[in-house]
N, C-alpha and C positions, 0 to 999 in steps of 0.2 A: 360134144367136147367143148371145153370152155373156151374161148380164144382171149390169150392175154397179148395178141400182140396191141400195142397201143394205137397203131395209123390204122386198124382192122378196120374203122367205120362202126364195129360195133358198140352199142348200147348197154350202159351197167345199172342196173339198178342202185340206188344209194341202200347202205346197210340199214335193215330196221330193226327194231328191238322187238323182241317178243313180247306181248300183252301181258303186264304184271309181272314181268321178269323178277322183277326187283324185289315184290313182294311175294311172288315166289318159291325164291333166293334166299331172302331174308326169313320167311315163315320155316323153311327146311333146316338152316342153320340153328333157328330159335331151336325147333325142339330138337335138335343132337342136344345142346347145350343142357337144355333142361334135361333133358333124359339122364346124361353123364354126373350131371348133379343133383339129381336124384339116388343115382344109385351109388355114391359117395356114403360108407359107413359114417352116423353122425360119430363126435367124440365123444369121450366118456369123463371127460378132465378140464377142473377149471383151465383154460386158457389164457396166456398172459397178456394176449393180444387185446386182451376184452373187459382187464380187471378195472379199466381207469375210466370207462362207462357212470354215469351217475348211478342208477340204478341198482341197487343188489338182489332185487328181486330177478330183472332181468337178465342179470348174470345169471340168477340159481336157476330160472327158464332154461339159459342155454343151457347149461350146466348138465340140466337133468334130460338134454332132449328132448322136450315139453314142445307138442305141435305148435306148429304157427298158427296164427290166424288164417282164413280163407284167403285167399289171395297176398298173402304175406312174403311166400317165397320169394328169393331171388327172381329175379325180372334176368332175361335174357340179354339187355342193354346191361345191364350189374354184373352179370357173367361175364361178359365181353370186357367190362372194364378191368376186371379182376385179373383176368388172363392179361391184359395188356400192361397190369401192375408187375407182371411177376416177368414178362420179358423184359421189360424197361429194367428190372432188378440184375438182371443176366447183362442189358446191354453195359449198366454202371459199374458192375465188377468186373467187367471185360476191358473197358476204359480205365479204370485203377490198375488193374496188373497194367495194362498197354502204358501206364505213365508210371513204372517201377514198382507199385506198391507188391509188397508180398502180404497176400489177401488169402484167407483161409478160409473158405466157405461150405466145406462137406467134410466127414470124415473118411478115411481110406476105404470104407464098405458103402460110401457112396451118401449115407443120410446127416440131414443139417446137424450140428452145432446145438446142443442147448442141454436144457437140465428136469429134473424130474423129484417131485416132492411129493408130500403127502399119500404114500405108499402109490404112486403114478395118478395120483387123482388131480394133480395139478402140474402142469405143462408149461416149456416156451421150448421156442427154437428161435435162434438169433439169425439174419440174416449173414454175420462175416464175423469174424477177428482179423486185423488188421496189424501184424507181424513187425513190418518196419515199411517203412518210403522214405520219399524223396523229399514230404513237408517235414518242417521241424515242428513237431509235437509229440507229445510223450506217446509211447508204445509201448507192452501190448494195449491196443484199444477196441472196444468194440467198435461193430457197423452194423447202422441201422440203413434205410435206404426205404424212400417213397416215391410213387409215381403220382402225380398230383396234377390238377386241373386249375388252370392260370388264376382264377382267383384265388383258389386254396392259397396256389405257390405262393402267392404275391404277401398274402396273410401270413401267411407262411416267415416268408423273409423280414418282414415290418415287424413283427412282435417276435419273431422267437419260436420254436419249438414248447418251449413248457408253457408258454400263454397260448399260442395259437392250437397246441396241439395237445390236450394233457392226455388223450390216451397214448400217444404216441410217447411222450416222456415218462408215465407210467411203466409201458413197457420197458423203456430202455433202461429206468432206476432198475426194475428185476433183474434185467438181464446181469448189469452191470454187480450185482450181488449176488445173482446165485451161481454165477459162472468166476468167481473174485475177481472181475475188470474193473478196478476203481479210477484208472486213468479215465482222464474225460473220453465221451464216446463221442467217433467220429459221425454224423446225423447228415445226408445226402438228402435232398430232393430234387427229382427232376418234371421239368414243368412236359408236361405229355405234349401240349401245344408247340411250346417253342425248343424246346429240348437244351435249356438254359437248366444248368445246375447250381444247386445252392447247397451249400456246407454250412455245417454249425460241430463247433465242440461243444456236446452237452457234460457238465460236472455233473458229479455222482453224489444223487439229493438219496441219501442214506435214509432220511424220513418218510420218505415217498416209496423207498422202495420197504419199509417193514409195513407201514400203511394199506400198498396194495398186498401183501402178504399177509397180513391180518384179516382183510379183505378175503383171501383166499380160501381163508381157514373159516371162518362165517360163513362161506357159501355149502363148503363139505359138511361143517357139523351137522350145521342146520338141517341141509339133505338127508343127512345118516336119521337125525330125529325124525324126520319128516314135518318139520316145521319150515314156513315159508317165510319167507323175509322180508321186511316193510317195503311197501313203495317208496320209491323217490316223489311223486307228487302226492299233492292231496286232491286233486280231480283231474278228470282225465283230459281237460285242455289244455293241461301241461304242456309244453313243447316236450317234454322229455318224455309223454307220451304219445305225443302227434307228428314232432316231428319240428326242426325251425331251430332260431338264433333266441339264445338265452344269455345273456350276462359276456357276448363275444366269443360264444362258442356254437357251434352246430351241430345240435342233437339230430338224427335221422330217426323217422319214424317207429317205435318200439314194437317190434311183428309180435307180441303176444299182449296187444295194450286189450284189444276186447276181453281176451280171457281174464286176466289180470283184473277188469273193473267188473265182471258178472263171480268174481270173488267177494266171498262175505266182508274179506277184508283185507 
């Protein structure tokens, strides 16, 4: 039996860790992850999230569920971030009702907010509508909300949402027109690091939002013909196919850049 009296005289070993705990830990985690994200049905519908990408080829990729590249999947570190996007999104709208707001985020059978075009072939769901509060700014309005990594944030707050972030203002032009929220939309980010939030009222860029809609309707036709759609570059050391800072924006690597270049064209 152990003896915990302290005057006992006896001798305690100090705690050790087990041999690779950590990687382990971390290796057993990874594949849940990927496992459960694998077996996620892909979509079947342009996306809203994804129209304001330079790319339309790579749209029509996603679009059509066109494999990735060899090692293109989500990386498990990506999973992890992702999941941590979408409770930070839970933590934000918990904090807005806790400071008055009537914030409207699900419908009464429980699924998001959003709208559906092109016989379901083209999608969004909005993160909130924002009812009334306690700031003076016009209402109804949407909400968009990010969880973002301290330099992002910082970008973020220095230039703006439509400069620092055009997919993201992309999105919110659709939302904000196919759902009719022309009041500015309320635009949250919070820095994952310091947990500092930043607000911006985005005005409703009525050009941006037929823009990526036109966008939208190019990706189905094309699909329907079975015709593919130009690259955004013209080789493939494009950032926008590699990956990197282009014109003060940050393209992320394109997971079907090899298929795409062993294309005729």
């Amino acid at each position: 039996m152990i003896d915990l009296n302290h005057g006992s005289g006896t001798q305690y070993a100090t705690p050790q860790a087990l041999p690779g705990i950590t990687n382990a830990l971390g290796a057993a985690i990874d594949r849940a992850l990927e496992a459960r994200n694998g077996a996620e049905r892909p979509r079947t519908y342009v996306s809203s999230s994804g129209l304001g990408r330079s790319c339309l080829r790579q749209i029509q990729y996603d679009f059509l569920a066109v494999s990735k590249d060899e090692g293109q999947n989500f990386a498990p570190k990506t999973l992890r971030i992702f999941e941590a996007g979408h409770r930070c999104e839970d933590m934000v709208a918990s904090w807005l009702r806790l400071a008055g707001f009537d914030l409207r985020t699900e419908r009464d059978d429980g699924r998001q907010f959003g709208f559906t075009a092109l016989g379901g072939r083209f999608k969004g769901h909005i993160d909130g509508c924002i009812v009334s509060g306690p700031v003076a700014m016009p209402y109804p309005a949407l909400w968009e909300t990010k969880a973002l990594g301290t330099s992002s944030w910082k970008d973020t707050v220095k230039r703006g949402v439509a400069v620092s972030k055009p997919v993201y203002a992309a999105q919110i032009a659709l939302y904000q027109a196919y759902l009719d929220l022309p009041n500015p939309a309320l635009f949250t980010a919070l820095n994952r690091d310091t947990m500092e939030i930043y607000a911006e009222l985005v005005p409703f860029d009525a050009a941006l939002a037929q823009q990526m809609s036109d966008r939208a309707v190019a990706v189905v036709r094309a699909s329907d013909a079975q015709d593919i759609l130009p690259r955004e570059a013209v080789e493939p050391t494009s950032v926008v196919c590699k990956g990197g800072m282009a014109a003060g924006h940050w393209h992320p690597p394109c997971a079907w850049a090899e298929r795409c270049w062993r294309a005729k064209r």
